[in-house]
N, C-alpha and C positions, 0 to 999 in steps of 0.2 A: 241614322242618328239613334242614341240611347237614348230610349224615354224610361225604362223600370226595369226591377225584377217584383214577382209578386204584386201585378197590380190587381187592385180587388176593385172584383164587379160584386153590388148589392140587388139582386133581385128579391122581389117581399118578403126583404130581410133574411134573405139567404146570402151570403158572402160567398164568394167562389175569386180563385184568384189565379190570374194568366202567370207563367211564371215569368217569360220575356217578354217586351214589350221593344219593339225597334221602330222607328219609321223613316220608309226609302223616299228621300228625299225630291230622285228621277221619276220613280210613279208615283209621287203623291197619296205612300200608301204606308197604311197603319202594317208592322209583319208583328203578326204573334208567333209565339213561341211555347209550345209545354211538352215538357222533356217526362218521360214516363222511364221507368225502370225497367221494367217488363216486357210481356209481348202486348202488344199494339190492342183492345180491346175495340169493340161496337161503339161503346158509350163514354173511350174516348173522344171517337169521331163527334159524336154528337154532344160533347161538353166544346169542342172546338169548334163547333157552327154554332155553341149558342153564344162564345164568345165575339165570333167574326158579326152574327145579328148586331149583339150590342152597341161593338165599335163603329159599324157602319150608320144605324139607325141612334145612335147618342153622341158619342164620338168623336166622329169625321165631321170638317168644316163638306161645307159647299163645295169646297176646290180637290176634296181628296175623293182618290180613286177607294174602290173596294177593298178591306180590308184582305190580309192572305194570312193561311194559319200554315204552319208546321208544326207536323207533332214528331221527336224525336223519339224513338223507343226501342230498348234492348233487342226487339224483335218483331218481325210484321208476319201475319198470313194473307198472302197476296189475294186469294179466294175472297176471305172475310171480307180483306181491306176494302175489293170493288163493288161488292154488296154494299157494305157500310156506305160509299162515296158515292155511289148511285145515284144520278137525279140530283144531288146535293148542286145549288148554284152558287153556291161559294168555293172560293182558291184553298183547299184546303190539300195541303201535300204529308205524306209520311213517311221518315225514312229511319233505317237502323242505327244505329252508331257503334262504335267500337269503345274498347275499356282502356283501350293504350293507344301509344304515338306509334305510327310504324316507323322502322329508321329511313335514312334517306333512300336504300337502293330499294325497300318496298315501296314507299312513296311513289319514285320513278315507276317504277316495273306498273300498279296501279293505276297513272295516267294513263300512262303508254296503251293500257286495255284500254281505257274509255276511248281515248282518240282513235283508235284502230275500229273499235268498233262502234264509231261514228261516220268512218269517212264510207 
């Protein structure tokens, strides 16, 4: 389900604001979302674990699972990334995105790699 865009957390009156807000109705779980332009930084990781604290400890009823973040961003360094995610005991994922749609026969061809190199 869609709960927001831009929902603001107020800590001692500091505002900071998650930019999606979903929640999966099968896990019983709050999904954040913050889309970064750039490449992937430290201290976004750690703006997305203070968001994932919040939800879980303000947030979340009794019945909900732990919150999960995704940060989407122009570009990751894989090195940094598992430094940054280290020890962290929160769901927190990163991945790149693209600037355009690819057409259908990239699409396909695209699967096709994941699935090959899953089985």
């Amino acid at each position: 389900m869609f709960v927001g865009l831009q929902q603001r957390i107020t800590l001692n009156n500091t505002d900071y604001y998650v930019d999606m807000v979903f929640y999966n109705k099968f896990l019983k779980s709050y999904v954040l979302i913050d889309l970064k332009m750039n490449k992937l930084k430290a201290e976004n990781v750690g703006q997305m674990n203070l968001y994932l604290n919040y939800y879980e400890n303000v947030v979340n009823s009794e019945d909900d699972g732990k919150p999960i973040g995704i940060i989407l961003c122009a570009e990751k360094d894989k090195v940094a990334l598992e430094y940054a995610l280290g020890g962290l005991s929160n769901n927190i994922f990163a991945s790149t995105y693209t600037y355009y749609i690819p057409n259908k026969e990239q699409l396909i061809s695209e699967v096709e790699k994941v699935l090959e190199s899953n089985e």
